[in-house]
C-alpha positions in Angstrom: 25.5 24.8 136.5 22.6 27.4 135.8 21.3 30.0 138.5 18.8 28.1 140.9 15.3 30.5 140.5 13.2 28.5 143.5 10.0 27.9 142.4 7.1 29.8 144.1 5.3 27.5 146.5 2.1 28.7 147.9 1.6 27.1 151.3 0.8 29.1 154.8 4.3 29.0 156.4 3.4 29.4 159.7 2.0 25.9 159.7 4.5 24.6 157.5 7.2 21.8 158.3 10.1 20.0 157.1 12.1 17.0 157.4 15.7 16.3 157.8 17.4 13.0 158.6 19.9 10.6 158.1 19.8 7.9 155.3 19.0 4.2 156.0 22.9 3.7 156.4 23.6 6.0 159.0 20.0 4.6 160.9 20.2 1.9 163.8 18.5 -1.5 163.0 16.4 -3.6 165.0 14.5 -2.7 168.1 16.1 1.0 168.0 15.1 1.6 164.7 11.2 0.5 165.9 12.1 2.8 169.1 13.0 5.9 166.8 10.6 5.3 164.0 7.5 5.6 167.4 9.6 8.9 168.3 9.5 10.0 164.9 5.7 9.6 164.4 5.0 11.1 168.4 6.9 14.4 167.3 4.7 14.1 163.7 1.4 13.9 165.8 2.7 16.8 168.4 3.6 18.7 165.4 0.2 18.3 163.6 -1.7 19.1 168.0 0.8 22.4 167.8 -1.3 23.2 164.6 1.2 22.1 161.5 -0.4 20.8 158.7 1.4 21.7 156.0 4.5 18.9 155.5 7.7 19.1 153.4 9.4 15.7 152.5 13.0 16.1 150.4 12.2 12.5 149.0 15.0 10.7 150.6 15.4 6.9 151.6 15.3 6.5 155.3 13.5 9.5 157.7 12.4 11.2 154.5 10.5 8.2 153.8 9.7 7.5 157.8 8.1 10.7 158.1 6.0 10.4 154.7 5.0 6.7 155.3 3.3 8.0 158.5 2.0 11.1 157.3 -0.2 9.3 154.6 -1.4 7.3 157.3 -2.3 10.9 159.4 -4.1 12.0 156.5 -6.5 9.4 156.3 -7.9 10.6 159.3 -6.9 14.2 158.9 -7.6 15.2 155.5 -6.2 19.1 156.1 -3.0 17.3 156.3 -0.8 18.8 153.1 2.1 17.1 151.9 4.7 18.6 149.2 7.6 16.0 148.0 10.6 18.3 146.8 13.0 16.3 145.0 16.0 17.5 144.6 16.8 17.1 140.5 15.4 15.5 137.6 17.6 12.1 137.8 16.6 11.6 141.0 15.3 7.9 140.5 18.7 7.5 138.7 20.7 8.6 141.9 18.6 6.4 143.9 18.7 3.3 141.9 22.9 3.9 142.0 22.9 4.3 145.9 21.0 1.3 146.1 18.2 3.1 147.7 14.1 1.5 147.7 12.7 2.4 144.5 9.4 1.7 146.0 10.0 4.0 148.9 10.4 6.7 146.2 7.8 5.6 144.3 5.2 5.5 147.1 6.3 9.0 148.0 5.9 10.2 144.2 2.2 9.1 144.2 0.9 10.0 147.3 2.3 13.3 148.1 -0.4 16.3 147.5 1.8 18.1 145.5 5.3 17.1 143.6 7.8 19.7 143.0 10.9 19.0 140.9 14.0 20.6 141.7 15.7 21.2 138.2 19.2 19.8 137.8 21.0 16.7 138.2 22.2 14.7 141.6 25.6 14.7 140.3 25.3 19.0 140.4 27.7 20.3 143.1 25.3 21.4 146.1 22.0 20.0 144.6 20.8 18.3 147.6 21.7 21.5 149.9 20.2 23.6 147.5 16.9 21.4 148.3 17.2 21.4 151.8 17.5 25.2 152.3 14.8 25.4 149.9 12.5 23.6 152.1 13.9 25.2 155.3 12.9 28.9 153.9 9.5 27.7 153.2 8.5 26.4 156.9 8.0 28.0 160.0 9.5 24.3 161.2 11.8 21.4 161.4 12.0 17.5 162.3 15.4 16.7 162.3 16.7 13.1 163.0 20.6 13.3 162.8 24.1 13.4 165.0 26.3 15.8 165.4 29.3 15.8 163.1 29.0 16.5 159.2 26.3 15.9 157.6 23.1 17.7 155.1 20.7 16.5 158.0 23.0 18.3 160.5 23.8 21.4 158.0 20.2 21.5 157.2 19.2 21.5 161.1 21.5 24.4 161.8 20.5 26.0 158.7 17.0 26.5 160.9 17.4 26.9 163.9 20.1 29.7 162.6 16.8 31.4 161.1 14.6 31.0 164.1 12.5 28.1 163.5 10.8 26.1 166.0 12.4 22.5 165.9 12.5 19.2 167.2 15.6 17.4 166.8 15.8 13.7 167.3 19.2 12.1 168.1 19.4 8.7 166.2 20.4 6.2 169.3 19.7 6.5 172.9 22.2 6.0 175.6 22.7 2.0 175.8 20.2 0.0 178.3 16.5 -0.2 177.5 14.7 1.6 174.4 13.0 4.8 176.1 9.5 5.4 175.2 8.9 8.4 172.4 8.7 11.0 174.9 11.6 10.5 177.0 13.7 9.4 174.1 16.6 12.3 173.6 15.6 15.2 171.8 16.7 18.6 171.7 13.9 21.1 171.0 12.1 24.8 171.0 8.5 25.2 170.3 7.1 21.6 170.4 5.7 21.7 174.1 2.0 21.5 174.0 
């Protein structure tokens, strides 16, 4: 595989944030998906009051997606609202289409973002999805993380930040059994998203 040269994105990093998160088969369904999905978009809005407007989406299926859905919807009525799609490699659609991931999650994401950056390479390249991921983390002051602990690019991606001294909001995927908790009492492990 050739040398990655990161292209030069030209974005005001200290209002710049990413995304990280687990795919649609490592979310919950149902009620706790709904309940995550509202904590998802509370720490979005939080994000945008603590002065972020700048948003970096790695294209994914699941919180990728989440997090870009409702960041269109943001930008309607907040049109400083910047959103850069970074996908990973060239085949990308290819890679999704053989994970049986929503081509019409992707697609939505591909025409609405402000600006489109493609990674070069192809899914099947050793480390071409972490390659994105620290790419993304070096460009934000930032991070929305929705993962677990254990092994995983959401997780790797996560520490990868907070490793370099970002300000982030992680999100743990389930709550403890018993009733849904609202978005702001729902478990989160964070630094620098209190208003």
């Amino acid at each position: 595989m050739a040398s990655f040269h990161p292209p030069s994105l030209d974005i005001p990093w200290e209002s710049s944030l990413c995304f990280t998160g687990h795919r649609p088969e490592k979310l919950p369904q149902g009620a706790v998906l709904t309940g995550l999905n509202r904590t998802l978009q509370f720490y979005i809005r939080r994000a945008f009051q603590l002065g972020y407007t700048h948003y970096l989406t790695g294209m994914a299926d699941g919180i990728d997606y989440l997090a870009a859905d409702y960041l269109f919807r943001l930008r309607m009525a907040h049109p400083e609202i910047h959103i850069v799609g970074i996908q990973p490699c060239e085949d990308y659609e290819r890679f999704f289409r053989w994970r049986g991931y929503s081509i019409p999650h992707l697609r939505l994401m591909q025409e609405n973002v402000d600006q489109l950056i493609v990674l070069p390479g192809s899914a099947w390249d050793k480390g071409i999805f972490l390659k994105r991921n620290r790419f993304m983390a070096d460009q934000t002051s930032g991070i929305i993380a929705v993962c677990e602990e254990g092994r995983s690019g959401s997780m790797q991606t996560f520490r990868y930040a907070q490793e370099h001294g970002q300000c982030y909001c992680r999100i743990f995927p389930v709550p403890p059994p018993g009733v849904i908790p609202a978005p702001d009492a729902w478990p989160v492990e964070k630094l620098g998203f209190d208003l």
